[in-house]
N, C-alpha and C positions, 0 to 999 in steps of 0.2 A: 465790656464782657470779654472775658479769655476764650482765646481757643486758636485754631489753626487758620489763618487768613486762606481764603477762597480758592486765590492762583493757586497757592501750594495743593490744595486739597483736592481740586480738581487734575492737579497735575499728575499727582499720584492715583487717584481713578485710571486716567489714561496709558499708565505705565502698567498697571494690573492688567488692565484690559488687552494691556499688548503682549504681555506676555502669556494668559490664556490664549487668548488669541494661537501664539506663537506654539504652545505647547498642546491646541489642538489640532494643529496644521502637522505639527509632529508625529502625533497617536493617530491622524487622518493617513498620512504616508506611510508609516510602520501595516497600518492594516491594510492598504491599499498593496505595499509588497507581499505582505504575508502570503495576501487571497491569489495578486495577480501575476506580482516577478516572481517568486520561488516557482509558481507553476510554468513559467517562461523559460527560465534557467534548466529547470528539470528535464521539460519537455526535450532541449538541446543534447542536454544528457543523453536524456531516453536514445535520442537516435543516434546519439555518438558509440551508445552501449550497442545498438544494435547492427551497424555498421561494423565496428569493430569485429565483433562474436562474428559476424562472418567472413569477413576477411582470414580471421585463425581458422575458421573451419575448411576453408579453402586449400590452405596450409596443412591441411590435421591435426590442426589442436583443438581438445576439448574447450576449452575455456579462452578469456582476454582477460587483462588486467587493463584497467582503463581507468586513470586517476586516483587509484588506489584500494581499487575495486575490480573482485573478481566476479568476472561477469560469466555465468553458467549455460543460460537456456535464454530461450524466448517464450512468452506466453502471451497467448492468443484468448478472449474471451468476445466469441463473437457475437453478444449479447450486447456488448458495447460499441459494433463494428467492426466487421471484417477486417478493416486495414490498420485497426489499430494492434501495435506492438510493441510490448515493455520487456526491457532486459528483464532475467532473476538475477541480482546480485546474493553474495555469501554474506549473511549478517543481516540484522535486523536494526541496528544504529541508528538516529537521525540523518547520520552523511548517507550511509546504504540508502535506505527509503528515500534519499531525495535525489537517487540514481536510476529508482528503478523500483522492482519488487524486492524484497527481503524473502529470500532463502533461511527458514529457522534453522541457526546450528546444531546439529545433533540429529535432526526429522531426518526421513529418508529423501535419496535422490529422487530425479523426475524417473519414474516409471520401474521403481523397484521397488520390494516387498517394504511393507511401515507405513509411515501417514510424511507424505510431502506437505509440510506447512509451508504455507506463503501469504506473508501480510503486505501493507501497504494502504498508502495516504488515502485518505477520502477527500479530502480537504489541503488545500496547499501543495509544494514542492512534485506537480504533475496530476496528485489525484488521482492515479489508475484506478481508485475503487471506487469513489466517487458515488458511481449508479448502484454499491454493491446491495441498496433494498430491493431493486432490478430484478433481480437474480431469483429463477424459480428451478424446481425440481427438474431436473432433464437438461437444464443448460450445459451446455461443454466449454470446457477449458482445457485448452491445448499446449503443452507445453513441449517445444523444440530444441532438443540437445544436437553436439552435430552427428551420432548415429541412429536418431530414431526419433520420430512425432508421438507425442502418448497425447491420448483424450482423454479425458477426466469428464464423467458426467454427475452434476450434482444431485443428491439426494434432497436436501433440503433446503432450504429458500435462505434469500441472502437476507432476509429479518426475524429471521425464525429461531435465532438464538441467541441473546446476547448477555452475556456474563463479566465477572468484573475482571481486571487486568491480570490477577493473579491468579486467575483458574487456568493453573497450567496443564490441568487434564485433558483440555484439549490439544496439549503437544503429542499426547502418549502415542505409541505405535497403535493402538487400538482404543479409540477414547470410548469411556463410561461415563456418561453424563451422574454423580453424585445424588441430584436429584432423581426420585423413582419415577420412572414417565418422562421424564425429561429429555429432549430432543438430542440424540449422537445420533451415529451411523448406523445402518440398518444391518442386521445380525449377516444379513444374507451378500455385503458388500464388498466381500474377499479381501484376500489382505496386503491390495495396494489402494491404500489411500489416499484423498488430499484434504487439507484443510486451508481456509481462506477466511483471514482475523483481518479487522481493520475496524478504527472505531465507531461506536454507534452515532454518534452524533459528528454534525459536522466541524462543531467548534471543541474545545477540551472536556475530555470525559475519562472518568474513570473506568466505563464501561467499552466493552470492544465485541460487537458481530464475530460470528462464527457460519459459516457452511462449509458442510464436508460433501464430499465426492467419492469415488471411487473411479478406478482405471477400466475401461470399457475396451482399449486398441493402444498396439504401441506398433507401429510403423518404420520398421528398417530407412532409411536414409537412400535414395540413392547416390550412388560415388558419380 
């Protein structure tokens, strides 16, 4: 009877097995970095952005550049813990967000008239948003430039909105929710805003959270 003699057949079982084997040991470490080193790294970041920004504020500069990232403000969400503290970088890029928060180009600055957008990770490279279903009406977000602390108090809950990637209506100086009834900022919420995007899910989605705020205090600095 023909066919492949045993040793051989066996031999080759054992070479498949080694190399699943081998290329699930691979996709086991690739996610293992994903979930644990990017947030390790980041983290480093985080206080490297944060250290820095203040050394230049000492100096009197607005800003740091800090690995090729300019580092703007600090933001504070004490809903997550009083001592936690994330740079704003400028841009919203995978290398930005894995430095920090993302600053939307074009939104207004921290604490002047427009909508202050600021996104960031849920998942991986630090996570600052992480808790962002957390998040209910009245929380504060404090965001510290080096002349003035602005508080940001939320209107609407960090699950209470979530739209696809593309609805950039929530960049605008004054967002309009499209849908009739549909969750934006409240008529009566002046016109320094903020907005806080970060995906719905914690794994890949097309979909991205939304809460907005508005400016309650902005706080001169002292020298």
């Amino acid at each position: 009877m023909c066919g492949v003699p045993r040793p051989v057949r066996s031999r080759r079982r054992l070479q498949l097995g080694a190399v699943l084997l081998l290329v699930g040991l691979v996709l086991l470490g690739y996610v293992g970095w994903q979930l644990v080193g990017t947030s390790w790294v980041s983290r480093r970041a985080h206080a490297a952005g944060v250290e820095a920004l203040r050394e230049q504020w000492e100096q009197g500069r607005d800003h740091a550049d800090v690995d090729h990232h300019r580092v703007l403000a600090l933001v504070r969400v004490p809903r997550f813990g009083d001592d936690v503290e994330v740079p704003l970088v400028e841009g919203t890029s995978p290398d930005d967000l894995a430095a920090g928060f993302g600053h939307v180009e074009g939104t207004a600055e921290p604490g002047a008239r427009g909508n202050l957008v600021i996104a960031g990770h849920r998942v991986t490279h630090g996570e600052p948003l992480r808790d962002m279903p957390r998040l209910e009406p009245g929380d504060r977000v404090v965001v510290e430039t080096r002349t003035a602390t602005h508080t940001y108090v939320l209107d609407t809950a960090g699950d209470a909105l979530s739209v696809p990637f593309t609805a950039d209506w929530v960049l605008d100086a004054r967002p309009r929710n499209p849908d009739a009834g549909g969750t934006e900022p409240p008529a009566d919420a002046g016109p320094r805003l903020l907005t806080l995007v970060t995906c719905a899910e914690l794994f890949h989605t097309d979909q991205r959270l939304v809460a907005f705020g508005h400016l309650v205090s902005s706080t001169p600095s002292v020298s």
